[in-house]
Structures are given as C-alpha cells and as structure tokens.
C-alpha positions in Angstrom: 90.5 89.0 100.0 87.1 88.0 100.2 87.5 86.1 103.6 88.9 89.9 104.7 86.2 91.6 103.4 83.6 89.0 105.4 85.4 89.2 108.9 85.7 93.3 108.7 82.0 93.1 107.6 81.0 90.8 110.4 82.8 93.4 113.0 81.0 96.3 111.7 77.4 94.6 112.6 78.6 93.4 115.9 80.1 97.6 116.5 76.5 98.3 114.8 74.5 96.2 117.4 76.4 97.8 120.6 75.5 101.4 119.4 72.2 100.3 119.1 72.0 99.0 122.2 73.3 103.2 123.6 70.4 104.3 125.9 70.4 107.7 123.5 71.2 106.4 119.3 72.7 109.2 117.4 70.5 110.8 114.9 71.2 110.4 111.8 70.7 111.6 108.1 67.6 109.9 106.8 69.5 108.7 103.5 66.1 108.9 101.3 66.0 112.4 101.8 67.3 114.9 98.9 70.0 116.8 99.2 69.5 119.9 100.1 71.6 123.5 101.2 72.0 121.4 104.5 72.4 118.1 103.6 74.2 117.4 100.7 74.6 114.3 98.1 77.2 111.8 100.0 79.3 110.6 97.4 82.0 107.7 97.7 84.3 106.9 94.8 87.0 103.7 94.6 89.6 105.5 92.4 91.1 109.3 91.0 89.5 109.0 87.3 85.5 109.1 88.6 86.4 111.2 91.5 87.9 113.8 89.3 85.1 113.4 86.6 82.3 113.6 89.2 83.9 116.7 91.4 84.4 118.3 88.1 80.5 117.6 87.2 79.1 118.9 90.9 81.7 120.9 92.4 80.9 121.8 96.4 77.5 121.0 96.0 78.4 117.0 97.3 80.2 115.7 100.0 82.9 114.0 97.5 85.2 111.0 99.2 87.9 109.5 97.2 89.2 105.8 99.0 92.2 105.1 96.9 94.1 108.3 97.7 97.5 107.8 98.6 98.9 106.1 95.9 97.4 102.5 96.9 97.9 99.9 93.6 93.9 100.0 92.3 95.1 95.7 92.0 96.4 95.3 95.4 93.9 97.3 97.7 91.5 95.8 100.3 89.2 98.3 101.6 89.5 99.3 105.3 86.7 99.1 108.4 86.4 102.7 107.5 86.2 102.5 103.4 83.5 100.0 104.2 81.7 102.6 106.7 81.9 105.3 104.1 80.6 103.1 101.3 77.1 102.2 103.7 76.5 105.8 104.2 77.1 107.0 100.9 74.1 108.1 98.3 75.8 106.9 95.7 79.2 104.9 94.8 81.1 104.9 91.8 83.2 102.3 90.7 85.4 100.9 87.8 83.4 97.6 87.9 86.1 95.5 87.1 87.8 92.2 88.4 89.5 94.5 91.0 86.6 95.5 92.6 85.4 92.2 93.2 85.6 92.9 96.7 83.0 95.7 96.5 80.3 93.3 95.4 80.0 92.0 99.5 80.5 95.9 100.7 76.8 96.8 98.5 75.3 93.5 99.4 76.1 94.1 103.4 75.2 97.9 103.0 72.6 98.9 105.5 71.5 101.8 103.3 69.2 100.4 100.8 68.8 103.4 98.9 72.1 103.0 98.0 73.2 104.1 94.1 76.2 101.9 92.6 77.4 102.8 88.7 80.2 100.9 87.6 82.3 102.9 84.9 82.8 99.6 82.7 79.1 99.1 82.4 78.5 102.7 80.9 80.9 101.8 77.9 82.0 99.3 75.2 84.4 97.2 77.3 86.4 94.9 75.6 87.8 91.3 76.7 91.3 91.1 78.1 93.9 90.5 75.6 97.5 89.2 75.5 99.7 91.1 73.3 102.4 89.2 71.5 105.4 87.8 73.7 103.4 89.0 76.7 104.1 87.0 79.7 101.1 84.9 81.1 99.8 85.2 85.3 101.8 83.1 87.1 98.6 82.3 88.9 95.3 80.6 88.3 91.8 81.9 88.5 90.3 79.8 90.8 86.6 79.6 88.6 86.2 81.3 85.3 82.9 83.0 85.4 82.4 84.7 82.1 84.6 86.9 79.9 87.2 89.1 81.7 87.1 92.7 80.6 89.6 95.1 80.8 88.6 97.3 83.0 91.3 100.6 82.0 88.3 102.6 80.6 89.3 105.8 81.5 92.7 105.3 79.4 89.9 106.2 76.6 88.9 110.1 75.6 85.7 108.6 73.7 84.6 106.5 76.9 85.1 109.3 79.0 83.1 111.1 76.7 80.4 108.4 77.2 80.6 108.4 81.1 80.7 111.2 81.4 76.7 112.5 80.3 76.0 109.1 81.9 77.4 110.1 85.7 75.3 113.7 85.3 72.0 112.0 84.9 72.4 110.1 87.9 73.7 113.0 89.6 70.5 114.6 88.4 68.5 111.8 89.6 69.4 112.1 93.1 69.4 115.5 93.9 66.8 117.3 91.5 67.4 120.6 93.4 71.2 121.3 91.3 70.8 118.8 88.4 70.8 122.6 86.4 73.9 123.3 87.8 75.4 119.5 87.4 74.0 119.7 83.4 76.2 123.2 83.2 79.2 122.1 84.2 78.7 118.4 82.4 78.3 120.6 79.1 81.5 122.5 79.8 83.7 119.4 80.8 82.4 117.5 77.5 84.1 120.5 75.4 87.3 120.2 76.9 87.1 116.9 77.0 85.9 116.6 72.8 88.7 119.1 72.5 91.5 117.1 74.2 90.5 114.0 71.8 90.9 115.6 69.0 93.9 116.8 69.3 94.9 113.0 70.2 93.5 112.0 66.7 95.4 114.7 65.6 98.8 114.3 66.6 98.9 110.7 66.6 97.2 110.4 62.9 99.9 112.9 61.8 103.0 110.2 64.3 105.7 109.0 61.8 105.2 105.8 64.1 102.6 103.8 65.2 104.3 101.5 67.3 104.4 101.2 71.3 106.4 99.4 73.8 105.6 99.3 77.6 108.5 97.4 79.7 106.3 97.6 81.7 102.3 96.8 82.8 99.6 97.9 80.0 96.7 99.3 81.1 95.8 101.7 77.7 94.4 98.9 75.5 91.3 101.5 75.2 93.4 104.6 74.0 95.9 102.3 71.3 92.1 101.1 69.9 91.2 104.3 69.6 93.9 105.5 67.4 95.3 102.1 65.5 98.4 101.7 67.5 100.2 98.6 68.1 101.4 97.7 71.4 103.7 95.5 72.7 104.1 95.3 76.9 106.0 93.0 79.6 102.7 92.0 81.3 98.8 92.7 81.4 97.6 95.4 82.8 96.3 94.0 85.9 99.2 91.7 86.1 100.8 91.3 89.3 103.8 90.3 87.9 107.1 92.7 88.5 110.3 90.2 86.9 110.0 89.3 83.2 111.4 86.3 82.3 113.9 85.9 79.8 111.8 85.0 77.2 109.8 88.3 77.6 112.8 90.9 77.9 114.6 88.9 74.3 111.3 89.7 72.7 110.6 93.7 74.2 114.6 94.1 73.4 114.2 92.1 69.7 111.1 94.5 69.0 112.8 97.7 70.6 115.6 96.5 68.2 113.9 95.9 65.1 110.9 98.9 64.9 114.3 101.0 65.4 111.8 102.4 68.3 113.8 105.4 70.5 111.7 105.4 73.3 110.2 102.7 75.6 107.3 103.6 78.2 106.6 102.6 81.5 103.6 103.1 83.7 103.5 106.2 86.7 104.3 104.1 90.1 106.1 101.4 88.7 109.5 100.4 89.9 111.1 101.1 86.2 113.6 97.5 87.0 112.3 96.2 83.3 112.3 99.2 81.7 115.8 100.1 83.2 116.8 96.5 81.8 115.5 96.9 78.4 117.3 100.3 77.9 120.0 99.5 79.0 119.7 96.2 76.4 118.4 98.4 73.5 119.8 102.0 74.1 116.2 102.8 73.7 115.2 105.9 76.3 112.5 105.6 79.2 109.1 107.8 79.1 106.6 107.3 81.6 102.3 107.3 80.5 100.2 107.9 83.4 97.6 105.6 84.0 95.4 107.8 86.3 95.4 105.0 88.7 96.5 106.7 92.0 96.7 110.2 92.7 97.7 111.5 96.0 96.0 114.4 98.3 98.9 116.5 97.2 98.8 116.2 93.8 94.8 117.0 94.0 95.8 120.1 96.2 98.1 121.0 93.2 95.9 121.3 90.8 96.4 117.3 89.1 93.0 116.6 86.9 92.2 113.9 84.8 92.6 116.4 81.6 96.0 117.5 83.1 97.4 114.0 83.5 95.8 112.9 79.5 97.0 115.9 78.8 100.8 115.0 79.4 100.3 112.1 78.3 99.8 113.3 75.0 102.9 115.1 75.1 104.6 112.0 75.9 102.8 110.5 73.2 104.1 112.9 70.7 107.8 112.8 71.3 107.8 108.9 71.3 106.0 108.6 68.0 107.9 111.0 66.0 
C-alpha cells in the first residue's frame, strides 16, 4: 500500500508543478487564515464515527468531508489522488490513528499545507494492546517489522472514550477558529448529555443481563465496549483480521462454546458476508444478531438520519435481547 501511496503522491507534485507553471495560478485560500462567515474551517475525516462526532460538535459552520463513505472496509482502503488532495487542503484531519491508517502517515508528511492539524482518535484515549481471545484464529500473514505494541484501534466501540474524545475534538475546534468556539462548546455540552445518558443505560441493562457471555462468528472489533461492562467474548478472528474462512479448529470451538454457555444468539458484524455465522447456526441452532461497528456508513444512510447515538443505540437493543 505504501508503494501506492508514494507513486499517487509523486503524480500529485508533477500535476502541482504544471499548474504552477499556468501564465495566471488560481488564487487560493490562504490556509493560516481563520475561518470566517466566508471562509470556513476545512475539515477532512478518514471514517463515519469522527465525522459524525465532529458535524454534531460544529454543525454548518465547517466544510465537513467524510473519505470512507460508501461502505469501503476501514482495513482494506487506499486513499485515492483525490482523498490525498482533500487531506493537503484541509485545516484539520481526523483520524483513528491505528495500524490501518498507516497509509496516512506519508499523506501528512507530503502535505503542502504546513498549518495542517492531524488528531488521531486512539491518542485521545486509554488504548489497549491487541488481544487474542481464546480459540481465536491467528493472521495468516506476517508483519513484516514489529515496531512497538499494536493497539486496537476500535475506540469508538466505547461510550466512555467517546466521552473522552469527545471535549478533546471541541478544543481543537476551538483552537482553529476562535470566532464559533461558543457555539462548538454549546453543542459539545449537549452531545456529552446524550452521550453520558446512552452509557448509562448500557451499564444499566447489561449489569441487570442474565448473561455475560458473547460470541461473534464473526470479526471483533468491540474489545473497548466488553471492557467496559465485564463481558466475555469469544470471536472467529480479530478485529482487523482479514481473514473471512475459519478453519475447523475455530468453528469446533465457536460451535463447543455456543454449545456449552447454552448461548441463543450469535453476533456478527454490519457488512460482513454472515458465511461463519450462517455455519455456526446452522451447527448450534443458535440464532444470528448483527452489532454495528460504525465502520462504514453510506451517503444514504447519513441523509436518513443514521448517527453514531442511533447506530450505539441499536446496538444496545441488540445487546439486550442476546443477553437475557
């Protein structure tokens, strides 16, 4: 991926260097400028969770642009020529931080705009390392060179880090354009409530579950929200696995455990093609609920009316019927 990102990087300076060759350049923005009634903040974000967090925070007082937004894998994607353009022009791009947006680290280095803002969501919280659950099948592949600790970067499956992010994507919001940080502050205040309020009732229902128990047949990608409320997991693969066949290993043990917790219900994850979890029902006679990871949301489902609170929302009714 990085040898993509390079030669679409390259192209852009050589495209770059013809227009500034033009007898008459374009005028552009000055990006130090604040925004103001005319020129508003340029915001750029990778995926649907800080997209919907920040739009919620500003309203129509940025120009708001979401890249992943048509139901593009958050694992799989490679940004386009024009992602890359929209990331260089931007005030201020927000990220998850993670090992799948290793490929934005070349994007900020090459920007031409050097007032440019980056937040990462997984620096604004308590990430935790990447875990295997029990039984859970291992990458195939490799990692070429092992930098550090890998850290899963699902924080937005988490109420309490939203909670966290949240206050921490208004003060930068503030920063940049001082003219509506009163506004930004408002609406920050309001979001927080809901979002307090949603938790709550997520410590509430699940405290209250007659199980604890969870079984994805499928990716995991809410190691945050099972911390937060002591629930143990079991799941096919990671959740940044590319992986889509368990082996037979892994569906004896999600079938053994479906078997032996007496569980009713299995989950998979929204946009997943269901084969495993279709397998291990049919195994177990267990039935199939799906948890949205927030991942990919389409233009329609914005139009709609689909926010983060709505999706977490279901999700908690999904929650409820498959630990009682």
């Amino acid at each position: 991926m990085k040898k993509t990102i390079a030669m679409l990087l390259s192209a852009l300076l050589i495209l770059s260097c013809f227009a500034a060759c033009g007898k008459t350049p374009v005028q552009q923005p000055d990006p130090t400028e604040p925004a103001t009634d005319t020129t508003k903040l340029n915001v750029v974000c990778s995926i649907f969770p800080p997209y919907d967090f920040v739009r919620t925070i500003a309203g129509d007082k940025i120009d708001l642009t979401l890249l992943l937004d048509s139901k593009t894998d958050l694992h799989s994607y490679t940004p386009t020529a024009d992602d890359i353009m929209k990331i260089s022009k931007a005030d201020l791009f927000v990220n998850i931080g993670g090992e799948s947006d290793d490929w934005a680290e070349d994007v900020i280095a090459s920007a031409a705009n050097e007032n440019l803002k980056v937040v990462s969501l997984i620096d604004l919280v308590n990430a935790v390392e990447e875990e295997a659950l029990p039984g859970m099948q291992e990458e195939e592949e490799e990692h070429e060179e092992e930098e550090g600790p890998e850290y899963d970067e699902h924080v937005w499956t988490s109420l309490k880090n939203v909670i966290m992010i949240v206050p921490a994507l208004t003060d930068t919001l503030c920063e940049l354009d001082k003219t509506n940080a009163d506004f930004y502050r408002a609406n920050s205040e309001t979001y927080l409530e809901a979002l307090q309020a949603l938790e709550s009732r997520y410590a509430d229902t699940i405290g209250k579950a007659s199980r604890k128990t969870l079984l994805f047949a499928d990716r995991f990608p809410f190691r945050y929200l099972a911390d937060d409320y002591g629930l143990t997991c079991y799941a096919a693969f990671s959740g940044c696995s590319a992986e889509t066949e368990a082996s037979f290993e892994t569906m004896t043990m999600l079938v053994d455990v479906v078997k032996e917790n007496e569980l009713p219900y299995i989950l998979m994850i929204d946009g997943s093609d269901g084969a495993v979890a279709e397998s291990v029902s049919r195994q177990s006679g267990a039935e199939i609920r799906v948890l949205n990871s927030c991942q990919s949301v389409s233009p329609d489902d914005i139009a709609t009316g689909t926010t983060y609170l709505s999706i977490m929302t279901n999700n908690l009714d999904v929650l409820s019927e498959v630990l009682n």
